[in-house]
C-alpha positions in Angstrom: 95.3 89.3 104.5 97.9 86.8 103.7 95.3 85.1 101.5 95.0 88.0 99.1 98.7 88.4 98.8 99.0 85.1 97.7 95.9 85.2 95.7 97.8 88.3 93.7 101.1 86.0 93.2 99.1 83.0 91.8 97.4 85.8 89.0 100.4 86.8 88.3 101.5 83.1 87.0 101.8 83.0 83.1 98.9 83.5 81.3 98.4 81.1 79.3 98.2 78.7 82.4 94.7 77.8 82.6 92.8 81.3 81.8 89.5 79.7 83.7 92.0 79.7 86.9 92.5 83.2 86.0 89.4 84.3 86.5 88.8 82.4 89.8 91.2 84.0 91.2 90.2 87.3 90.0 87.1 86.7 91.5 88.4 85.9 94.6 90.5 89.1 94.6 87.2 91.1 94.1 85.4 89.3 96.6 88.4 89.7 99.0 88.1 93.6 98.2 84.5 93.9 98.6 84.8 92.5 101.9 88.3 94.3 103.4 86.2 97.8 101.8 82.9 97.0 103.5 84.7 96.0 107.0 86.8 99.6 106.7 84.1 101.6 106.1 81.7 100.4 108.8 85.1 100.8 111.0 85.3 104.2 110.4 81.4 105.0 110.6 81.8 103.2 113.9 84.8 105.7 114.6 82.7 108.8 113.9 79.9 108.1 115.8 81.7 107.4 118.9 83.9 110.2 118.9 80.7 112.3 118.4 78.8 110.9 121.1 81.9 111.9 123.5 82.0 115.6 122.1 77.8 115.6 122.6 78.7 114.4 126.4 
């Protein structure tokens, strides 16, 4: 998590400071993202399906 936060503070370095940089760390934000939302939802299907299996018992 701390990676991503620092990840934000290095985009948000001038502009005009490498613009290839830029968009490596924009990438890596993305990436980051993809993977944080992924891990979430497969906790929360993981959620439902145990607190159904306890009602169903």
């Amino acid at each position: 998590m701390w990676q991503a936060i620092s990840s934000m503070d290095n985009c948000l370095i001038p502009l005009n400071y490498r613009k290839n940089r830029h968009a490596i760390h924009k990438r890596n934000l993305i990436q980051i993202a993809k993977t944080v939302y992924s891990s979430t939802v497969l906790d929360v299907t993981f959620l439902k399906r145990m607190n159904s299996n306890q009602q169903s018992k």
